[in-house]
C-alpha positions as CSV (number, residue, x, y, z in Angstrom):
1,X,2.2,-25.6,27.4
2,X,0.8,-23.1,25.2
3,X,1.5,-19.6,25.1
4,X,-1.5,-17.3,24.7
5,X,-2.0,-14.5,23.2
6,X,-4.6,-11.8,23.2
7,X,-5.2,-9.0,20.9
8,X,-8.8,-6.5,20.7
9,X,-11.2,-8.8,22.3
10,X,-9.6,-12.1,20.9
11,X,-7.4,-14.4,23.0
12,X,-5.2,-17.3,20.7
13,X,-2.6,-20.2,21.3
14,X,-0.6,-22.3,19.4
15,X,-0.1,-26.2,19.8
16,X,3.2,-24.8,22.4
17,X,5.2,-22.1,22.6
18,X,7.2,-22.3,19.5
19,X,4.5,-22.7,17.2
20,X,2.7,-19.4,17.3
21,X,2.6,-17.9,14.7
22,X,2.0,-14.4,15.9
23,X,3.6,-10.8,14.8
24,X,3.1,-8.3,17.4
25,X,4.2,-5.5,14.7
26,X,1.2,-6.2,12.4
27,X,-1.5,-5.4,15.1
28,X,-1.5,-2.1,13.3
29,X,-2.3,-4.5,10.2
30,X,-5.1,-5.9,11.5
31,X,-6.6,-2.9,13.8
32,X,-6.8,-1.0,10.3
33,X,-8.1,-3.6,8.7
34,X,-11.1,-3.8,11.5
35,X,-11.8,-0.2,11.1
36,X,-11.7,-0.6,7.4
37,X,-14.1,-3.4,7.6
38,X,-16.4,-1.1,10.0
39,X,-16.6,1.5,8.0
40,X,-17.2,-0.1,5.0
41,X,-20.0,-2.0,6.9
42,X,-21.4,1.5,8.2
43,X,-21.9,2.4,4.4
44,X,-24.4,-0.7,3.5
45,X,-26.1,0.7,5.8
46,X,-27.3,-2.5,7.3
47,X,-29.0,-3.9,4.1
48,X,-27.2,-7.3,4.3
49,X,-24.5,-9.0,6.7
50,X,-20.7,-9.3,5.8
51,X,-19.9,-12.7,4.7
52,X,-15.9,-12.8,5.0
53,X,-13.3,-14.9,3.0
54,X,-9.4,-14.3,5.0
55,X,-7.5,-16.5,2.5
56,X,-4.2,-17.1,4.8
57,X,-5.5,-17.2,8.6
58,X,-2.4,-18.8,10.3
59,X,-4.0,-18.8,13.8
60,X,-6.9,-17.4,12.6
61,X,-6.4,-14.1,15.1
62,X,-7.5,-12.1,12.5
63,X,-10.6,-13.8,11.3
64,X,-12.0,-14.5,15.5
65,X,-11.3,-10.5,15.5
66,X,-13.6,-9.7,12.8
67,X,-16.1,-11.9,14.5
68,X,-16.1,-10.6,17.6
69,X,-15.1,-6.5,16.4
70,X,-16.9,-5.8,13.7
71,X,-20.7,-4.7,13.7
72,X,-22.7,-6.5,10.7
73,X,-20.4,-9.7,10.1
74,X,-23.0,-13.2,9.0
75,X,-20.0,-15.4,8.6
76,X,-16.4,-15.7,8.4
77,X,-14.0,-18.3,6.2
78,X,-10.9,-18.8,7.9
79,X,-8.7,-20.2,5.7
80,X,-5.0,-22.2,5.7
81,X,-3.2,-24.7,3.4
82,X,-1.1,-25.5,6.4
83,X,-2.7,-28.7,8.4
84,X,-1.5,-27.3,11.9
85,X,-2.7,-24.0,11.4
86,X,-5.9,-25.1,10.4
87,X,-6.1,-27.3,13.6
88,X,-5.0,-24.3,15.5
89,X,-7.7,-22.4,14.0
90,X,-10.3,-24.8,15.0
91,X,-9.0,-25.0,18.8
92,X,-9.1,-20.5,18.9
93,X,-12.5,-20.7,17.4
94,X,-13.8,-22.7,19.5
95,X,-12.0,-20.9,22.6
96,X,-13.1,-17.7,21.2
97,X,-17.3,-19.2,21.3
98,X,-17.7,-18.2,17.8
99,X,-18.4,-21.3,15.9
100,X,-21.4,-19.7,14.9
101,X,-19.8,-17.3,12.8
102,X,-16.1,-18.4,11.8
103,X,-15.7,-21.7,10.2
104,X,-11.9,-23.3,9.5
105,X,-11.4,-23.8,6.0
106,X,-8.4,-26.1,5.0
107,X,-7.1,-26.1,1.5
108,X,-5.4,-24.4,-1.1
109,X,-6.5,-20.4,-0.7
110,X,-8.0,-20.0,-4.5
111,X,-9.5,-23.7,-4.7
112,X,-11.7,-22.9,-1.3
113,X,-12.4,-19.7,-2.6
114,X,-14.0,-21.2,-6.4
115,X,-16.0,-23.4,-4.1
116,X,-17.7,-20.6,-2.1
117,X,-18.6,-19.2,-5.9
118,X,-22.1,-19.4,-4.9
119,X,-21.9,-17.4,-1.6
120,X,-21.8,-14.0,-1.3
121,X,-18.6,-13.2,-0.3
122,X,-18.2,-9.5,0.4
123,X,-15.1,-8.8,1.6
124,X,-11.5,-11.2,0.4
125,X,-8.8,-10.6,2.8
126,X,-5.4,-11.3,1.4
127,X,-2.5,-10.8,3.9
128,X,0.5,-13.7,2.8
129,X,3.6,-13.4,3.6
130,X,6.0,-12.1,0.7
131,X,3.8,-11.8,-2.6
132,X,-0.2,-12.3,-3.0
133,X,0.4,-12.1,-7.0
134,X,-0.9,-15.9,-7.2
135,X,-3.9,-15.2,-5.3
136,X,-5.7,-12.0,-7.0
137,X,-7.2,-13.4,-10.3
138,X,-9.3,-15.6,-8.1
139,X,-10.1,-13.1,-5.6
140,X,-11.2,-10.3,-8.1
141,X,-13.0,-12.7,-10.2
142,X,-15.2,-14.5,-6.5
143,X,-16.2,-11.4,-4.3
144,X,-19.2,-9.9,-4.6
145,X,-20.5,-6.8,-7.0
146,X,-19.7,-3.5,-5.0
147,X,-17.1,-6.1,-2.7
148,X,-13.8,-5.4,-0.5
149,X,-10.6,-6.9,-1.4
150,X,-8.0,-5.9,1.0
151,X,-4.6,-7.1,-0.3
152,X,-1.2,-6.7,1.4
153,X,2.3,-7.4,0.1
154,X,5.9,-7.4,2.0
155,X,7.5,-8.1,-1.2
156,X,8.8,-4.3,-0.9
157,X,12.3,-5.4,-2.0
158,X,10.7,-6.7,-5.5
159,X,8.1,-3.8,-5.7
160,X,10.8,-1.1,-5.0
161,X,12.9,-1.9,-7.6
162,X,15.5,-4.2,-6.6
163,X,14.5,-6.5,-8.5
164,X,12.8,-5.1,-11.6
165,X,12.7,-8.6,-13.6
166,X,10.7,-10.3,-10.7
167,X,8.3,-7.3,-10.3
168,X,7.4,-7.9,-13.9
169,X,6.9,-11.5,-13.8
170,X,4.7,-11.4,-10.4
171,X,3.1,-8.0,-10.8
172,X,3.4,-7.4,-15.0
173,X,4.7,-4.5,-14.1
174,X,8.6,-3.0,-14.0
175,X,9.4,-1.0,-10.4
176,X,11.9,1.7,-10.0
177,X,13.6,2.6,-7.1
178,X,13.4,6.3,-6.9
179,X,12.4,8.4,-3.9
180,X,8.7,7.6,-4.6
181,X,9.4,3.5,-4.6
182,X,6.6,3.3,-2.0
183,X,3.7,4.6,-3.8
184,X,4.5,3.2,-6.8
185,X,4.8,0.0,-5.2
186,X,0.9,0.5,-4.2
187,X,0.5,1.6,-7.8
188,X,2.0,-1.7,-8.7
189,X,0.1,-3.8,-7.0
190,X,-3.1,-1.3,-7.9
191,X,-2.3,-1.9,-11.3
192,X,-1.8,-5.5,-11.1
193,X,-5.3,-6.0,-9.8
194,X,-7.0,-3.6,-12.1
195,X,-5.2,-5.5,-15.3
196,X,-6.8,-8.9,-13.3
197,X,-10.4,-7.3,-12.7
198,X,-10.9,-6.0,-16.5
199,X,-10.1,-9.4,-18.0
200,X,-13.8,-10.5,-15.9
201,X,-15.4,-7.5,-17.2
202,X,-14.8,-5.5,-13.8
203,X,-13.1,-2.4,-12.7
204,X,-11.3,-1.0,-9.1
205,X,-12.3,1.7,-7.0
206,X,-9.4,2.2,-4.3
207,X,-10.9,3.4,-1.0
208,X,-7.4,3.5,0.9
209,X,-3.9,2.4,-0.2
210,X,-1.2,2.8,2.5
211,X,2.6,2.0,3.1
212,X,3.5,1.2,6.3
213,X,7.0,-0.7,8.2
214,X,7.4,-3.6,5.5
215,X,4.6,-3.9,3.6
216,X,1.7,-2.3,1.7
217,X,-2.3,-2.4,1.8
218,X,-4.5,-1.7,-0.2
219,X,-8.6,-1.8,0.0
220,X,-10.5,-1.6,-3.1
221,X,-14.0,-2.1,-4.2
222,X,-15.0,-4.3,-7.0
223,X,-18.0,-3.3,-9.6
224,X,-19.2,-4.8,-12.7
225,X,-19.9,-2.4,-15.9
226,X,-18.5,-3.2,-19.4
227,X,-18.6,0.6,-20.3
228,X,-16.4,1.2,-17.6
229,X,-14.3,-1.1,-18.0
230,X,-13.3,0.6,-21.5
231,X,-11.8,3.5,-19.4
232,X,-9.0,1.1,-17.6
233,X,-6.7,2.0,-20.1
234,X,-6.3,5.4,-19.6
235,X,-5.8,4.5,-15.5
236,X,-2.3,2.9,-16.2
237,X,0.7,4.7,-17.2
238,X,4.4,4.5,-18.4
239,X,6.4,6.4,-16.1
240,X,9.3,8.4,-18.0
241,X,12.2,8.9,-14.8
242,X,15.7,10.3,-14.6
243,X,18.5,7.9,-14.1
244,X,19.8,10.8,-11.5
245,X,17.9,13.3,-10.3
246,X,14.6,11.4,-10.5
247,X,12.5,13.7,-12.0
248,X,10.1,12.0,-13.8
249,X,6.7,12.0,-16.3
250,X,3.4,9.9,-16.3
251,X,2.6,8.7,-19.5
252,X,-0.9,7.3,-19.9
253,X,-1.2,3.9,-22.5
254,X,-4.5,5.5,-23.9
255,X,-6.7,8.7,-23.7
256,X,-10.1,9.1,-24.1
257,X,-11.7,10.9,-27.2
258,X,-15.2,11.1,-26.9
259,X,-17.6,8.8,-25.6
260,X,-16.6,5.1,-25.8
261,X,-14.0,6.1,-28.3
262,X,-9.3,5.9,-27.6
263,X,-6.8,6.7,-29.0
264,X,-3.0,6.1,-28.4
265,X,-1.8,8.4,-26.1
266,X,1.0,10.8,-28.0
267,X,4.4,10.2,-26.4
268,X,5.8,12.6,-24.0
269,X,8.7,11.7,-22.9
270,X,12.2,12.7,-23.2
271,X,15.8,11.1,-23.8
272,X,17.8,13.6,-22.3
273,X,16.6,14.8,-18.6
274,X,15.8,18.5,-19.4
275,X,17.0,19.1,-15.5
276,X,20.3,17.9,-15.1
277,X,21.1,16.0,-18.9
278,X,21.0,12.1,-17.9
279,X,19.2,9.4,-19.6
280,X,15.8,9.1,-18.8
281,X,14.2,5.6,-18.5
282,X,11.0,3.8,-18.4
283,X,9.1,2.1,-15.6
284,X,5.3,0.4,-15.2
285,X,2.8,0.5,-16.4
286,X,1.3,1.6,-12.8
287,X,-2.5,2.9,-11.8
288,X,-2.2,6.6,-12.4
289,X,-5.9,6.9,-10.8
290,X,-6.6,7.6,-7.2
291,X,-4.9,5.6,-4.5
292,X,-8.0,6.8,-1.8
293,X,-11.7,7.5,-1.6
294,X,-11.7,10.9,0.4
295,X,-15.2,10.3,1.3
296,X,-14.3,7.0,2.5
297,X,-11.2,7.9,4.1
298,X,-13.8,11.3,6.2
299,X,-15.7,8.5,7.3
300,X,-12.7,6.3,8.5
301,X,-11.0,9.1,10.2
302,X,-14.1,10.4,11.8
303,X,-15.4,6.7,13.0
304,X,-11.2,6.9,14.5
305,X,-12.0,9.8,16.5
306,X,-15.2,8.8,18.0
307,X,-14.0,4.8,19.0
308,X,-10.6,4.3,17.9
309,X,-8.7,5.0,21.5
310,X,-11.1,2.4,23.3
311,X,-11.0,-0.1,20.7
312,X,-7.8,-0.3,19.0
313,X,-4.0,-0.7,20.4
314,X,-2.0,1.0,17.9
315,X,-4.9,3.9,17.7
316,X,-2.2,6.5,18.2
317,X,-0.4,5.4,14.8
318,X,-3.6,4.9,13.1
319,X,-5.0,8.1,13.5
320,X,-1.8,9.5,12.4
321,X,-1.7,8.0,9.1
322,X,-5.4,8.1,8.4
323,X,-5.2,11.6,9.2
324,X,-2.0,12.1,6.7
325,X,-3.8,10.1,3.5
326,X,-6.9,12.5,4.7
327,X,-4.6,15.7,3.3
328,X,-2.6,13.5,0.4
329,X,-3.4,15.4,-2.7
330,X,-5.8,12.2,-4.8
331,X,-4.7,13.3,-8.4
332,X,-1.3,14.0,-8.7
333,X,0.5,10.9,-8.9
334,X,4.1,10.2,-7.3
335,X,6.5,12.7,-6.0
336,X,9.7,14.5,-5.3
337,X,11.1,14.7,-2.2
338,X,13.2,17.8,-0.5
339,X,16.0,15.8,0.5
340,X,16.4,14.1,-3.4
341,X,15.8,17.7,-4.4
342,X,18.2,20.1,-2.6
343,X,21.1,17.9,-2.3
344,X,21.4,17.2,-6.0
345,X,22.1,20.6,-6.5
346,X,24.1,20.6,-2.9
347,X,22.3,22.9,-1.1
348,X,21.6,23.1,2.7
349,X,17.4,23.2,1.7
350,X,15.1,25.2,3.5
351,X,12.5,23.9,5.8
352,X,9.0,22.0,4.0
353,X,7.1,24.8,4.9
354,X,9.2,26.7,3.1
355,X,8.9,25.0,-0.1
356,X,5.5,24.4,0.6
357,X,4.7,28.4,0.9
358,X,6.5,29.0,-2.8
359,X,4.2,26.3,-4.5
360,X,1.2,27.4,-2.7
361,X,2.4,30.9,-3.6
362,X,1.9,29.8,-7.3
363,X,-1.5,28.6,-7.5
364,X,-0.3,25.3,-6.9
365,X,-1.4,22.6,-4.3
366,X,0.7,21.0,-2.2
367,X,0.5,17.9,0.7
368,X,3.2,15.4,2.3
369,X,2.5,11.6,2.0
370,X,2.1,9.4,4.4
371,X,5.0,7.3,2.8
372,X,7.4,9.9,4.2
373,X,7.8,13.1,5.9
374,X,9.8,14.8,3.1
375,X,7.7,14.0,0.4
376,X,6.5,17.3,-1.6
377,X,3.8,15.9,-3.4
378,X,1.6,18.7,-6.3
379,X,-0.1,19.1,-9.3
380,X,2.5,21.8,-10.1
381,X,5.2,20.4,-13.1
382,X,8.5,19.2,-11.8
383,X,9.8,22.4,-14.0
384,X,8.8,24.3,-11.3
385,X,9.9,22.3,-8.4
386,X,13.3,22.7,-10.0
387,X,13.4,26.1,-10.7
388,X,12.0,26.7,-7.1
389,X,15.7,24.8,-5.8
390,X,17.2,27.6,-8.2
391,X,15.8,30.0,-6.7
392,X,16.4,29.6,-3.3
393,X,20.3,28.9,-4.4
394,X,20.0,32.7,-5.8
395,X,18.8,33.8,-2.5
396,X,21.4,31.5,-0.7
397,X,24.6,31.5,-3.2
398,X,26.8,28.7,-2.3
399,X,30.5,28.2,-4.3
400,X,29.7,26.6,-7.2
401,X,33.5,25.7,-8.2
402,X,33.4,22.7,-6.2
403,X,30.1,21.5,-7.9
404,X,30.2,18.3,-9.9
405,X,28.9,18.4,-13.7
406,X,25.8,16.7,-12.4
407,X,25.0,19.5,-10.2
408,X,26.4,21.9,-11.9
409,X,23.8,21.5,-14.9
410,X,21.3,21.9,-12.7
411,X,21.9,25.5,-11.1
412,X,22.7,26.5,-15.0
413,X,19.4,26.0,-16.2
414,X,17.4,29.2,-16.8
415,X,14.3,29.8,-13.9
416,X,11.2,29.9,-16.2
417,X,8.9,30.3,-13.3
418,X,8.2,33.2,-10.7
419,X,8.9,31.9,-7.0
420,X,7.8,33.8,-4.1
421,X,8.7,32.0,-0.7
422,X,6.7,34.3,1.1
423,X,5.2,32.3,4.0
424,X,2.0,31.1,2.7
425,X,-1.4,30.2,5.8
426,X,-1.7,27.2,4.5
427,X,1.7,25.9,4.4
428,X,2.0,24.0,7.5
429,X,-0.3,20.6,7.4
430,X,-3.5,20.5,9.7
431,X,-2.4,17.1,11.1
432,X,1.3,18.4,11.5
433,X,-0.6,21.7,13.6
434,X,-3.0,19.4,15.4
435,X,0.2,17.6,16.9
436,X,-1.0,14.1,15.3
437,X,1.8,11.8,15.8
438,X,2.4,11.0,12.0
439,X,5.9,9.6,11.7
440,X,5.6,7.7,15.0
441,X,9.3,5.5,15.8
442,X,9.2,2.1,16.1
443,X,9.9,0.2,19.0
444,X,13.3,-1.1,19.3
445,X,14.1,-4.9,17.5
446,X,10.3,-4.3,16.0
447,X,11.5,-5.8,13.1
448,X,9.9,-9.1,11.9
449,X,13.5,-10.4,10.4
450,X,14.9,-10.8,13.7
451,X,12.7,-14.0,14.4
452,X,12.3,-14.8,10.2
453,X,15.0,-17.5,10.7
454,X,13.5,-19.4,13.6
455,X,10.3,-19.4,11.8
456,X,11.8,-20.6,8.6
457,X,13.7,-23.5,10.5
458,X,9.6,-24.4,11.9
459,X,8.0,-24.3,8.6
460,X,11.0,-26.1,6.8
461,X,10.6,-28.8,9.7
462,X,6.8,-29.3,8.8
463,X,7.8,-30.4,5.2
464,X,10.5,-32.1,6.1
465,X,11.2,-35.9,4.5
466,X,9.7,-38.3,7.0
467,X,11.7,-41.7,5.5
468,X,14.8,-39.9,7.1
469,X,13.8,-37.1,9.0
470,X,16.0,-34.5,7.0
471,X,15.0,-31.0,6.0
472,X,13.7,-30.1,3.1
473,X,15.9,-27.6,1.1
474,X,13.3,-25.4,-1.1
475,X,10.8,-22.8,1.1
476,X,9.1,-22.2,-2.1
477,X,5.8,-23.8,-0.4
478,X,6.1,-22.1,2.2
479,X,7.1,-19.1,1.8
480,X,3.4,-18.9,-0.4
481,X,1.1,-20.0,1.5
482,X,2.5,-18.9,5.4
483,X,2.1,-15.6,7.0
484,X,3.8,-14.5,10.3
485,X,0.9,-13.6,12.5
């Protein structure tokens, strides 16, 4: 008998119990999605209806939700390569009554989209399971001038730097792991999509980017302007980094001198760390631009407020990290965090608000990120963010016998900057004041690995050879083109 499942006003089975693909822990996913989808609808300001491409549907829960959810939508392709998913899409549309708006596409995810080349797609949802690298030239290239592509990635194991080589050959771009892995994993995958949208002549506009459990979203805007375009090269960047102490340098591949006129950007990097000695390295190139659209992100977080709690399940965690991109500082790229900081030099650090209220102090601006709670992300130098852990170690002496070289080097470098930790109004966050949840804890076993391999034993059974009935060894196929949801 089939298990059912509902989520927001959608209710979905599989062909039995085993076979549904459903992931309770990316409702979240998909209730941010709808209010992304909302809101962007809000802003066309009912000129035209949303016509919808989801590219990997699975049960096609997402897609029945945007029918039913989201004010404005014409038409929605729900799409799988999988022949049982696309049956069980066809049974939950049809149990859902909205034949009239979703229709079951079967096929390969970029083919169906080249065929809808003469429809107006608006928004391209792209939500695979592991990395949607194979899917983004034909997304950026089908939807429509001043469209939505919302991508999502779980590859975080490949985009944080554990595997550099295979960030490169998915993403053309080589990740670091550092304490600011998660948003340059979002500036990976930013980057890899702007690289994608210029070769058509097109450029990005990120409205929100966002780390969250396993994976990262991003939504993005796609326009059409050759003059524009030009500029794309001055949005991605070499990142210069410390082997130890991370602190690190944004090198842009271009600057701009004059109208419609570049030059090579001078080189500003460093061999030696000038904080604690090591080698410094190179990472990227990654999108140095904005990961948000603070008007866009308002509207969100206002439309949150007024119909979130009645509409979504996981409003308490969206509004929490809504509200902490809402305060993320939108041009000052990566970031240090206090924990990195203080115990590289081996000191018991003070609280945020401390080291907030010394930046702020210096004319500097200062936010968390959403990617972590000890983030201290600002436009001030990393100079200073170093000289502020000096400081604080003159006010607070610790024995500095004991100290290896590495930390050691640190402390001994001269404080070129004033730093005043007087308390500072501003220090403490609005959200963090407001008593937003922001760093919510996840339920316990939430984790999607703990049912991977049962799931992998189902999709390995679909392929498997039917002249003997064995198992087919490679998930390659798979792994592409199937989603847990």
């Amino acid at each position: 008998m089939a298990r059912e499942i509902s989520e927001g006003r959608a209710a979905v089975s599989g062909q039995d119990d085993s076979t549904v693909f459903y992931n309770p822990v990316q409702e979240f996913n998909r209730d941010m999605s709808i209010a992304i989808l909302q809101t962007f609808s809000n802003s066309l300001n009912g000129s035209e209806g949303l016509k919808i491409f989801e590219g990997l549907s699975a049960t096609g829960l997402r897609s029945i939700r945007y029918a039913k959810e989201i004010n404005g939508v014409t038409q929605v392709y729900s799409n799988d390569l999988d022949l049982s998913a696309f049956k069980c899409i066809e049974a939950n549309v049809t149990k859902n009554g909205v034949e009239h708006i979703v229709q079951p596409l079967f096929g390969d995810c970029n083919a169906n989209l080249i065929k809808l080349r003469n429809e107006k797609i608006n928004v391209v949802d792209l939500d695979p399971f592991g990395s949607p690298a194979a899917f983004v030239d034909t997304a950026v290239r089908q939807v429509a001038e001043g469209g939505l592509l919302l991508v999502t990635a779980t590859d975080l194991s490949v985009l944080c730097g554990q595997v550099p080589e295979k960030c490169y050959a998915l993403y053309g771009s080589f990740a670091v792991k550092a304490p600011f892995m998660h948003e340059n994993a979002l500036r990976i995958l930013l980057y890899c999509i702007s690289r994608h949208a210029a070769v058509y002549g097109r450029y990005i506009v990120p409205q929100i980017s966002f780390f969250k459990d396993f994976y990262i979203r991003v939504a993005v805007r796609v326009f059409t302007k050759a003059s524009i375009v030009k500029d794309v090269c001055t949005k991605h960047s070499i990142i210069n980094y410390c082997s130890q102490c991370s602190d690190f340098l944004l090198n842009p591949l271009a600057v701009k001198n004059g109208p419609a006129k570049f030059l090579h950007a001078t080189v500003q990097g460093y061999q030696k760390c000038l904080q604690c000695n090591s080698s410094m390295r190179m990472a990227g190139p990654v999108w140095n631009g904005r990961l948000h659209d603070p008007q866009f992100v308002g509207r969100l977080l206002e439309f949150l407020k007024q119909e979130g709690l009645t509409r979504f399940g996981s409003f308490k965690k969206m509004l929490g990290t809504v509200s902490l991109i809402s305060e993320e500082l939108v041009d000052a790229p990566l970031f240090l965090t206090k924990e990195m900081l203080f115990s590289a030099a081996k000191i018991s650090g003070p609280k945020l608000t401390t080291v907030s209220s010394a930046i702020l102090n210096a004319g500097y601006q200062f936010s968390v990120s959403h990617c972590t709670p000890v983030a201290i992300k600002t436009d001030a130098p990393t100079s200073f963010i170093w000289d502020l852990v000096r400081a604080y170690e003159k006010n607070h002496p610790i024995d500095k016998t004991k100290l290896s070289e590495f930390s050691k080097t640190i402390l001994s470098r001269a404080i070129t900057h004033t730093v005043d930790f007087t308390p500072h109004e501003s220090a403490n966050p609005s959200s963090r004041a407001s008593k937003v949840t922001r760093f919510p804890i996840n339920p316990p076993n939430w984790d999607p690995k703990r049912d991977l391999g049962h799931i992998r034993v189902l999709l390995m059974a679909e392929v498997s050879d039917q002249n003997n009935g064995t198992i087919a060894s490679s998930m390659e196929p798979c792994d592409k083109r199937c989603k847990l949801e």
